[in-house]
SERO-4910 file (N, C-alpha, C, O; in steps of 0.05 Angstrom, whole numbers):
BEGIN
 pado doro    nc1    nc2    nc3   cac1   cac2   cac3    cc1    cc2    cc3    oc1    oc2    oc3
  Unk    A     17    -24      0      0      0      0     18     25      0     39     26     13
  Unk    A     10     43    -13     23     67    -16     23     92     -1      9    109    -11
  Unk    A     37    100     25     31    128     36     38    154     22     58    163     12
  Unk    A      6    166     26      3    191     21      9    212     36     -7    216     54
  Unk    A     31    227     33     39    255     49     12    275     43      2    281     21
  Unk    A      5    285     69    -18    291     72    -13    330     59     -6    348     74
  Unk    A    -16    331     44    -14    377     37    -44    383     35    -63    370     25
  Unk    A    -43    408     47    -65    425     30    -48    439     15    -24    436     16
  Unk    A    -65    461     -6    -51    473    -15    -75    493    -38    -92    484    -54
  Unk    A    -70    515    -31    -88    536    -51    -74    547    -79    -49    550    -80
  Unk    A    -98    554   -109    -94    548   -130   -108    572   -139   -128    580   -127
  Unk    A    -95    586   -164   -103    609   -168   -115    601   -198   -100    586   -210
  Unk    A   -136    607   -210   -141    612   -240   -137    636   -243   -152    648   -227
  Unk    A   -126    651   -256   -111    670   -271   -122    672   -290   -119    653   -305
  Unk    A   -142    695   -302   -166    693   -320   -149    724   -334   -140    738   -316
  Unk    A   -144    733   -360   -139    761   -369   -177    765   -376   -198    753   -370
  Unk    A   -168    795   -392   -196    807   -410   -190    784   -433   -173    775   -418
  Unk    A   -190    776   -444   -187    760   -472   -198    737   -454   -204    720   -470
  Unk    A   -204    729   -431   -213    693   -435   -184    672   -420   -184    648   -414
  Unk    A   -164    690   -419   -140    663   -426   -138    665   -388   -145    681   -370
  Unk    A   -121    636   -391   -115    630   -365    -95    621   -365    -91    602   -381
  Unk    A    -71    632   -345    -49    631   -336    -35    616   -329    -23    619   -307
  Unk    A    -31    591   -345     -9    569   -334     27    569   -336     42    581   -351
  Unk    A     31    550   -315     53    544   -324     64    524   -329     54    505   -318
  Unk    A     89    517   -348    105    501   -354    117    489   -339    127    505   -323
  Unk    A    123    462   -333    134    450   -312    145    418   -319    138    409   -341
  Unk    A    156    404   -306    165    379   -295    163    366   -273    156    381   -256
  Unk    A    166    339   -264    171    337   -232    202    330   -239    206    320   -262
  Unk    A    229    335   -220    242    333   -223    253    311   -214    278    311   -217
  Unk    A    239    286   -202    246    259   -208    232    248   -230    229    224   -229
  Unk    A    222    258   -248    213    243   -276    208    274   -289    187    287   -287
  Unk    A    236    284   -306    240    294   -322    222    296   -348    222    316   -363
  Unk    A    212    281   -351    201    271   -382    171    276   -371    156    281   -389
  Unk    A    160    276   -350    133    273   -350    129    313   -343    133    322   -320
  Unk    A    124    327   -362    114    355   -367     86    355   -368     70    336   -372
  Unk    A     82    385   -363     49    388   -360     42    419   -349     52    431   -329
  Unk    A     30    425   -358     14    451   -344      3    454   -322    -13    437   -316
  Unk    A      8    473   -305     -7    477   -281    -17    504   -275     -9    519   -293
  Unk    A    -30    515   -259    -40    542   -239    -25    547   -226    -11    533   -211
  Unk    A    -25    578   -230     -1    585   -199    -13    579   -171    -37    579   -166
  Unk    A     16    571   -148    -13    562   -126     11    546   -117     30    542   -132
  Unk    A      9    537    -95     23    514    -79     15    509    -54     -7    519    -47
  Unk    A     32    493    -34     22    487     -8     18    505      1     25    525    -12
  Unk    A      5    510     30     -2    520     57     16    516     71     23    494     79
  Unk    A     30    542     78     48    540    105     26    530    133      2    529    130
  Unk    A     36    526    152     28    522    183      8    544    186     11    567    178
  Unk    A    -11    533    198    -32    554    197    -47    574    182    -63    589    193
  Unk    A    -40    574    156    -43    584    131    -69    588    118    -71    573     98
  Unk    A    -88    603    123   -114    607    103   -108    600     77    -86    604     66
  Unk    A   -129    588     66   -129    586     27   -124    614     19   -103    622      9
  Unk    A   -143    628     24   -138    652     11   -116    670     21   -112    691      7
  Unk    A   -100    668     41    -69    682     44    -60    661     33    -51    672     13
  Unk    A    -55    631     28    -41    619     17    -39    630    -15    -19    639    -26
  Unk    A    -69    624    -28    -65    635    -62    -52    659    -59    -32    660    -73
  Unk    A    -55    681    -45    -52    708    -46    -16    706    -44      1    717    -58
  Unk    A    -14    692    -25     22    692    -21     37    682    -47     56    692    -58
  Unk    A     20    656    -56     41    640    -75     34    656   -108     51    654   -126
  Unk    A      6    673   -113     11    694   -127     26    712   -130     39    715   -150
  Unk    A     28    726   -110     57    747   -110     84    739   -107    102    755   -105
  Unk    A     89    704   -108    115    690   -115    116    683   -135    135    692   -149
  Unk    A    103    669   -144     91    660   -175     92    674   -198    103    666   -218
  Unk    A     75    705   -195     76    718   -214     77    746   -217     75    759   -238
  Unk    A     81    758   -186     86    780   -180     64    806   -171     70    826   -158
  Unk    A     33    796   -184     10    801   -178      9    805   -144     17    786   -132
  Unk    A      2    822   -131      6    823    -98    -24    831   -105    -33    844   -125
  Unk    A    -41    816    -77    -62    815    -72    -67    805    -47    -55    785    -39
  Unk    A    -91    823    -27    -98    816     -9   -115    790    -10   -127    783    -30
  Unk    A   -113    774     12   -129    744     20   -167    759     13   -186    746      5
  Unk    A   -167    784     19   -197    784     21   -204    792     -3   -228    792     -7
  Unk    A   -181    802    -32   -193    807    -51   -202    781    -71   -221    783    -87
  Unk    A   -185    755    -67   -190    731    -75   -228    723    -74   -242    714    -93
  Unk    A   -236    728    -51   -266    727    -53   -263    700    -44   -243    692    -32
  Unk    A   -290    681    -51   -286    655    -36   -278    640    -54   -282    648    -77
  Unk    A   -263    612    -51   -253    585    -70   -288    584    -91   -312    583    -86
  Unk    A   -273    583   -113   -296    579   -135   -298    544   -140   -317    537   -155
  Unk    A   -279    521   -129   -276    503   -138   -251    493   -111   -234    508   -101
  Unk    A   -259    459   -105   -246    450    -86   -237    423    -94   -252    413   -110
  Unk    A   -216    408    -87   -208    377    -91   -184    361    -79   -163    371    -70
  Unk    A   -192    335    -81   -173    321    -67   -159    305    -92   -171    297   -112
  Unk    A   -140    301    -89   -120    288   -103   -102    287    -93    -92    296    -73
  Unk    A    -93    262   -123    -68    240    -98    -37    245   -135    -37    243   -160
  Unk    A    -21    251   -117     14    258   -146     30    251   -136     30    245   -112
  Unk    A     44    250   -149     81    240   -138     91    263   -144     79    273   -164
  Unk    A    111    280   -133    127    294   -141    146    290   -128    145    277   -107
  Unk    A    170    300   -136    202    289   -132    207    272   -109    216    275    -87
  Unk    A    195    251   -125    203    224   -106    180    223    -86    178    200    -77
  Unk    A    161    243    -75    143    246    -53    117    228    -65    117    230    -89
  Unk    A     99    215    -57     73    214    -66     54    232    -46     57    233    -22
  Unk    A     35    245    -60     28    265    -34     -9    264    -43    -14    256    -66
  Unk    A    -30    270    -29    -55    269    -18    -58    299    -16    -54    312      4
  Unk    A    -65    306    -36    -66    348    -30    -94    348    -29   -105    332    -45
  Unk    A   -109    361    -15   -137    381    -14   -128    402    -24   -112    414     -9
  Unk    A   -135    415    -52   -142    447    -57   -152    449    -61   -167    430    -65
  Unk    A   -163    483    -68   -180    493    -66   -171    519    -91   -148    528    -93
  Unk    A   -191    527   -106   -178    546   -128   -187    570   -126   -212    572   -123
  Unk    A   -173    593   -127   -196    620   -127   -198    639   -160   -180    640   -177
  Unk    A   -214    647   -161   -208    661   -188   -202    687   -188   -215    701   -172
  Unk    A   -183    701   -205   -173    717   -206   -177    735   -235   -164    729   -255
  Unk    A   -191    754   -234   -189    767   -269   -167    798   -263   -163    816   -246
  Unk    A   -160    790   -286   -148    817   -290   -152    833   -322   -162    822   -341
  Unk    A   -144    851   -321   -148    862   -353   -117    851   -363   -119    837   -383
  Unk    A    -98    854   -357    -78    834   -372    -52    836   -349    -56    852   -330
  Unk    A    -28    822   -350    -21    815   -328     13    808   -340     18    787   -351
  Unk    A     36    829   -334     65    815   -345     70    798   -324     67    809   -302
  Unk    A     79    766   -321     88    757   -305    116    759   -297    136    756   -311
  Unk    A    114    762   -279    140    766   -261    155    744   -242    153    751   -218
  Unk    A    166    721   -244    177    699   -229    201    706   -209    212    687   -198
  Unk    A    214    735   -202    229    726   -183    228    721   -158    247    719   -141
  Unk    A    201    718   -156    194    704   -134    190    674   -118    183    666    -96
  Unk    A    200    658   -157    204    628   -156    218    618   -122    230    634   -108
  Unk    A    215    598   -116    235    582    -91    254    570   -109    254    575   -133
  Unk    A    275    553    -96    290    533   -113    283    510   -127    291    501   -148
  Unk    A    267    502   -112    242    473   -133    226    489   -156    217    478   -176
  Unk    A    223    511   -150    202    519   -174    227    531   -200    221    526   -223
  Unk    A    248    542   -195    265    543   -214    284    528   -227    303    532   -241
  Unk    A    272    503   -214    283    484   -229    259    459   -231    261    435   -230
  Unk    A    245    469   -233    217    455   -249    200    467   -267    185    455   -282
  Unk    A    204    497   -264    189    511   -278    193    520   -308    196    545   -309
  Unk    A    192    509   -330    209    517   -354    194    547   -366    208    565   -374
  Unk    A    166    549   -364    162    581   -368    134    582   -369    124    561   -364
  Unk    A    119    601   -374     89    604   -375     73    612   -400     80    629   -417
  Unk    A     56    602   -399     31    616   -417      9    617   -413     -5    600   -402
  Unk    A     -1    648   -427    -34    652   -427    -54    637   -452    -54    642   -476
  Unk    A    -69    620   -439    -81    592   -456   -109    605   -463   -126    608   -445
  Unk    A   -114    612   -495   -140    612   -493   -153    586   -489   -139    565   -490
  Unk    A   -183    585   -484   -201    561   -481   -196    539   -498   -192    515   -494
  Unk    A   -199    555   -520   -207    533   -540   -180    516   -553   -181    496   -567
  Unk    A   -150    533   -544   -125    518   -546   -125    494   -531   -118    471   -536
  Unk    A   -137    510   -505   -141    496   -478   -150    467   -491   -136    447   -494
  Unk    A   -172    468   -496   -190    446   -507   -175    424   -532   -176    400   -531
  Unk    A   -164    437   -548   -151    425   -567   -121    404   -563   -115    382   -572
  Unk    A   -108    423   -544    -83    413   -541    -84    381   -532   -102    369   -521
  Unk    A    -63    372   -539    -57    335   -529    -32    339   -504    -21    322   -490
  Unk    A    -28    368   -508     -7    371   -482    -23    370   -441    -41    384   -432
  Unk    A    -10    355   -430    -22    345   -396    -19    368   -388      2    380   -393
  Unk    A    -43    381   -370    -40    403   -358    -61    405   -328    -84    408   -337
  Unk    A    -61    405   -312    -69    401   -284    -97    425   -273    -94    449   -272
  Unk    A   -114    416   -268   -131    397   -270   -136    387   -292   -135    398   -313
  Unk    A   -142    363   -288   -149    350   -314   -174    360   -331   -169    363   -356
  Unk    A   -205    368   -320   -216    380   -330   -217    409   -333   -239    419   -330
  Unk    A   -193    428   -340   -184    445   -336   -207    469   -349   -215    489   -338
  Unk    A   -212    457   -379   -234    471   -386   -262    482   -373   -275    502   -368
  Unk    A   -262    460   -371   -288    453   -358   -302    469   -335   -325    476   -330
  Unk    A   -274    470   -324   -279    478   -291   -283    515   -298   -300    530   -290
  Unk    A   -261    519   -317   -253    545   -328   -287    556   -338   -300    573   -326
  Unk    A   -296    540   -362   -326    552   -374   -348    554   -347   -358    575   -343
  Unk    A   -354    531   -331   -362    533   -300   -360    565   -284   -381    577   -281
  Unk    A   -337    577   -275   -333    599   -259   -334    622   -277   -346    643   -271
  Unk    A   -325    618   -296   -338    652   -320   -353    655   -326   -362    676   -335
  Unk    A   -365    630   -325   -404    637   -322   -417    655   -305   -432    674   -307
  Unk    A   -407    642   -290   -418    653   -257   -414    688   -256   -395    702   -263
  Unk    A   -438    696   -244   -426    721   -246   -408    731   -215   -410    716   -195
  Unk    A   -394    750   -214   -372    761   -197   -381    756   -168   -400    769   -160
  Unk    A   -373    743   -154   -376    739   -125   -369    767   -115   -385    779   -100
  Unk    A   -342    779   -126   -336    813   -112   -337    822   -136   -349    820   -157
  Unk    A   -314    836   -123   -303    860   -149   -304    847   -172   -297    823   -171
  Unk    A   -313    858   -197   -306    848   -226   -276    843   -233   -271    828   -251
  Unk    A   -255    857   -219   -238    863   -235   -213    867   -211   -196    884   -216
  Unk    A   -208    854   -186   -195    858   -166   -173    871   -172   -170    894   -164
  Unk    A   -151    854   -192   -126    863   -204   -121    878   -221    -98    885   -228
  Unk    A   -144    886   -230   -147    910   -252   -134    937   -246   -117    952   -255
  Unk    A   -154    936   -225   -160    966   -211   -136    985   -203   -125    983   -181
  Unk    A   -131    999   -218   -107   1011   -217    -87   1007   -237    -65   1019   -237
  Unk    A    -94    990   -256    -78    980   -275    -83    987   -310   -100    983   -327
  Unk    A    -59    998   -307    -62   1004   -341    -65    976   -366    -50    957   -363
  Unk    A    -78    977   -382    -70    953   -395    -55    937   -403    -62    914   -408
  Unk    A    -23    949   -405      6    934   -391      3    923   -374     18    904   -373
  Unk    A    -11    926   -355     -9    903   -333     15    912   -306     28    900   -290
  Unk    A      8    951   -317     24    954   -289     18    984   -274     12   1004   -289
  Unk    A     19    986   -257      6   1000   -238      4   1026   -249     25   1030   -261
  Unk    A    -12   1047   -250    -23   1069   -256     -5   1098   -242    -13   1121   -246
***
């Protein structure tokens, strides 16, 4: 039987004005060859809210700084079971959504596992989304994606916007 290292860990969808959502490029670095897309987002430190967690690993991730209360509530929650470098692990997350009018990402806020797993990012429209044969995390990534842009705005329309020129940088 296989033990699962128990993580939480909060998950950002990264939505621009165009539709696209913000993944990144990656590896696990004990299986090189197995690539795939993911959300910015990682574990929960010790005592750690979802929403300071997305909010923290956003402004490491991609440079975006945002308060835990502008996140609004998790639009989408789950359990799953991965291996990463050598670990097999049992994560609960939880995803929040994020729009912006457009967004330069900024990584020097990577850790050392993420700069050397992370090969680079892109903004995915839907329907690439949909097309591609490339693995990208969640599995129903679309899906979940057409689901929450439906929905209309829990808060603010535009949390990351606000103040932001269409460069994607502060006013």
């Amino acid at each position: 039987m296989t033990v699962h290292t128990p993580r939480r860990a909060a998950r950002v969808l990264l939505v621009d004005a165009a539709g696209r959502v913000l993944l990144f490029a990656g590896s696990d670095p004990a299986r090189p060859a197995h690539r795939y897309w993911f959300t910015p987002g990682g574990g929960l430190e010790a005592g750690e809210s979802p929403a300071a967690g997305a909010a923290r690993e956003l402004a490491e991730e991609t440079g975006l700084r945002l308060a835990p209360a502008e996140l609004g509530e998790p639009v989408w929650q789950e359990t799953i079971r991965f291996p990463f470098n050598g670990v097999q692990y049992q994560q609960e997350q939880e995803f929040f959504l994020v729009r912006v009018r457009s967004w330069e990402v900024e990584t020097a806020g990577f850790d050392a596992i993420e700069r050397a797993s992370v090969t680079g990012h892109r903004w995915w429209p839907p329907d690439e989304l949909t097309a591609t044969t490339e693995r990208y995390y969640p599995d129903d990534l679309p899906a979940l994606l057409r689901r929450v842009l439906a929905a209309p705005p829990a808060g603010p329309a535009d949390p990351a916007g606000a103040g932001l020129d269409d460069g994607g940088t502060p006013c």
